[in-house]
C-alpha positions as CSV (number, residue, x, y, z in Angstrom):
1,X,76.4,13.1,3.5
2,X,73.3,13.4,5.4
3,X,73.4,13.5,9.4
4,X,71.0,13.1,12.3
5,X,69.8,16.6,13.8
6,X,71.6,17.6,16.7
7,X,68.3,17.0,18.6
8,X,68.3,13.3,17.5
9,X,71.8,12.5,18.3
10,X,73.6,13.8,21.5
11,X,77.0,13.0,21.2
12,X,78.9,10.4,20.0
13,X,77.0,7.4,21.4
14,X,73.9,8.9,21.6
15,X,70.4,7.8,19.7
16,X,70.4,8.6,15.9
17,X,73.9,8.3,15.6
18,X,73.2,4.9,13.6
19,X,70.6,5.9,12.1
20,X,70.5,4.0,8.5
21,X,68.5,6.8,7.1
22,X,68.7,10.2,8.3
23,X,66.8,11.5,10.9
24,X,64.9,14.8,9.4
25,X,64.7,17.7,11.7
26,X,60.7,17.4,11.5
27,X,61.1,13.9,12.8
28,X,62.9,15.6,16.4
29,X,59.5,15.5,18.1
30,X,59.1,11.3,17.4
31,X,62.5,10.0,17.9
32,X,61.0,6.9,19.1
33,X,59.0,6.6,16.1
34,X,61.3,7.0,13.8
35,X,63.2,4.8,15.4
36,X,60.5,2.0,15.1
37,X,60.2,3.0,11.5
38,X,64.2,2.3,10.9
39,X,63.9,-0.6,12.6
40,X,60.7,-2.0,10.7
41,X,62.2,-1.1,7.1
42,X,65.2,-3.0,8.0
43,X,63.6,-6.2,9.9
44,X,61.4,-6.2,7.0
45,X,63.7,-5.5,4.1
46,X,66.7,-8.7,5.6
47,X,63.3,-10.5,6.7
48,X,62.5,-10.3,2.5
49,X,66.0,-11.8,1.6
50,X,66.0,-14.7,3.7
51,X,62.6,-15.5,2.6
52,X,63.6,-15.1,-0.8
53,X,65.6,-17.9,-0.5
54,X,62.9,-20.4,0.1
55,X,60.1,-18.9,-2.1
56,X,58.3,-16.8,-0.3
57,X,57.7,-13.1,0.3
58,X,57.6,-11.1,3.4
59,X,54.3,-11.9,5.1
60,X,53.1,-14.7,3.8
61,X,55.1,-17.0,5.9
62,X,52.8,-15.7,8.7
63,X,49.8,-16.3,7.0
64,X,51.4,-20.0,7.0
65,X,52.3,-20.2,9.9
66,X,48.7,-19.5,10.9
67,X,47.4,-21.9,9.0
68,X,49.7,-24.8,10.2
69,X,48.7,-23.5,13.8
70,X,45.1,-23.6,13.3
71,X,44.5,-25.4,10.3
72,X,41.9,-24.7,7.5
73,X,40.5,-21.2,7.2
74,X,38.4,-19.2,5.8
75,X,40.1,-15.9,3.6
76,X,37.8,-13.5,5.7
77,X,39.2,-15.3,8.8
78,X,42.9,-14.7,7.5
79,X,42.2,-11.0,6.9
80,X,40.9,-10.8,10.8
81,X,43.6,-12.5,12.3
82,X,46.5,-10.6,10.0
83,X,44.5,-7.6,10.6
84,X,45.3,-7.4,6.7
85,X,42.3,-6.1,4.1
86,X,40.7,-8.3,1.4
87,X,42.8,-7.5,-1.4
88,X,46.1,-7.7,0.1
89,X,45.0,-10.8,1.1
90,X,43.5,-12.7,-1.7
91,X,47.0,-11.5,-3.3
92,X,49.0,-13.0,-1.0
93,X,46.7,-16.6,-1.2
94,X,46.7,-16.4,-5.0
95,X,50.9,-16.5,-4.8
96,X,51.0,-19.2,-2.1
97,X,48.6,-21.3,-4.3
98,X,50.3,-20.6,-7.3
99,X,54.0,-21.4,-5.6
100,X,52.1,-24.9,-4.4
101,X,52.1,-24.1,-0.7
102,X,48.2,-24.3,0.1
103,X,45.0,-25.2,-1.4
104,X,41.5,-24.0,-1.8
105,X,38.7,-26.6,-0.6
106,X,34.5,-25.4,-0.4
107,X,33.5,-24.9,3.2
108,X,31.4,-28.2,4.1
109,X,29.2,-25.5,6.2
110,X,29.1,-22.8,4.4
111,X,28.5,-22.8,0.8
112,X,29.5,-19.6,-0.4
113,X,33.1,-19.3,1.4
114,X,36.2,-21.9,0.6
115,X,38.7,-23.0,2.9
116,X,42.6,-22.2,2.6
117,X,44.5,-25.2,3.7
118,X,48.4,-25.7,3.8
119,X,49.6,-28.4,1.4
120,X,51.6,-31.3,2.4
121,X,54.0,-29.5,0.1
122,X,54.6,-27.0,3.1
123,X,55.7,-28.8,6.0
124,X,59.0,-28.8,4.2
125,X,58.6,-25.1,4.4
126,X,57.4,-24.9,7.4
127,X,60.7,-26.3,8.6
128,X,62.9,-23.6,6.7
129,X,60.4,-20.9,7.8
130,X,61.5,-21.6,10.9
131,X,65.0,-21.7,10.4
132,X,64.6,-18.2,8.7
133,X,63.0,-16.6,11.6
134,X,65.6,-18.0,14.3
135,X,68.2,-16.3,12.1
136,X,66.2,-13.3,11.9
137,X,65.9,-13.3,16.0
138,X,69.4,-14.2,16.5
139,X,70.8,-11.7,14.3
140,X,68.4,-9.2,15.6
141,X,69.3,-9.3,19.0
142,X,72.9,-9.9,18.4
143,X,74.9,-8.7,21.6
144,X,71.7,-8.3,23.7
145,X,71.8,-10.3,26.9
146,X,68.8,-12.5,27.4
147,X,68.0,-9.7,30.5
148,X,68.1,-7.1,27.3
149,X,66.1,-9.3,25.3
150,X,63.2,-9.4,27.6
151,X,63.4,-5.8,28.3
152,X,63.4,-5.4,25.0
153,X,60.5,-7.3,23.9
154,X,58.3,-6.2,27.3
155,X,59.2,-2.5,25.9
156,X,57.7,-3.6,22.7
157,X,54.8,-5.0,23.8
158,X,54.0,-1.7,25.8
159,X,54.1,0.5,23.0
160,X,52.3,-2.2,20.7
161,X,49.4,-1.9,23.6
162,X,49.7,2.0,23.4
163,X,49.1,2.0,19.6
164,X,46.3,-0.5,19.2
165,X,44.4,1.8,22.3
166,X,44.8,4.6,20.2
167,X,43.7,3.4,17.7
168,X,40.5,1.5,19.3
169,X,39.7,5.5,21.2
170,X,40.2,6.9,17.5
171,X,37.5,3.6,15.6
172,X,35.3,4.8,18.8
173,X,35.7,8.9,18.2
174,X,34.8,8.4,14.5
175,X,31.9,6.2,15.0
176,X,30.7,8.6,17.8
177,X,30.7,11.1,15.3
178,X,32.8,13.5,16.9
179,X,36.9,14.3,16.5
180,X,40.0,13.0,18.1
């Protein structure tokens, strides 16, 4: 059986110990990050499961829920606000279309692009999309006190805001020419 490196986990109750994969001693420099990777590959994988269950695939009840937020949208606009890429994309609206969830409409002001609208077929969904995602939160956060769960979610938020820096300083070395 495969354990976390002592470096990972110190003691009994200390971080790797639950680990659902193990923890590789290359990985003892990111504990965090692995961490975040655990956690991702299971929110994701039980996030797939229950959306299973009402036709869908994991990520394309966000692109819904954008589109019953804002309304009609361009692909391109999709992409951008997913911060997806074309391909993945035009997948992901090809399925939804196909499953009856959204439409395709020209753009009365520009000729060349079509809209992506949600059907009237999806405010059922929209409904069990919800559902799906309070179930995810609540079983997520399971034993947390709503003090922890704001914690939590601010401690989230901060290392979302360190990434996306990082990664705006590395878009601005590479376009500089020079190496991060």
């Amino acid at each position: 059986m495969a354990q976390s490196t002592p470096e990972a986990g110190k003691g009994p109750a200390g971080p790797g110990q639950g680990a659902t994969v193990p923890v590789p001693a290359a990985a003892s420099g990111g504990p965090v990050s692995h961490a975040i990777f655990r956690l991702a590959r299971l929110h994701r994988m039980f996030a797939g499961q229950l959306l299973r269950r009402i036709g869908l695939h994991p990520g394309q009840e966000l692109v819904m829920m954008h589109l019953w937020e804002l309304g009609p949208q361009r692909q391109t606009d999709l992409v951008r606000l997913m911060d997806s890429d074309a391909a993945t994309m035009t997948r992901t609206v090809q399925r939804l279309e196909q499953a009856g969830f959204v439409r395709r409409r020209p753009s009365p002001t520009d000729k060349r692009a079509s809209l992506i609208e949600p059907t009237t077929a999806s405010r059922a969904l929209r409904r069990e999309v919800e559902r799906v995602w309070s179930q995810l939160e609540d079983l997520s956060t399971a034993g947390l006190s709503d003090d922890e769960r704001t914690a939590a979610l601010h401690t989230l938020e901060r290392l979302e805001e360190n990434l996306v820096r990082a990664v705006a300083e590395a878009a601005g070395t590479e376009a500089a020419g020079g190496e991060g």
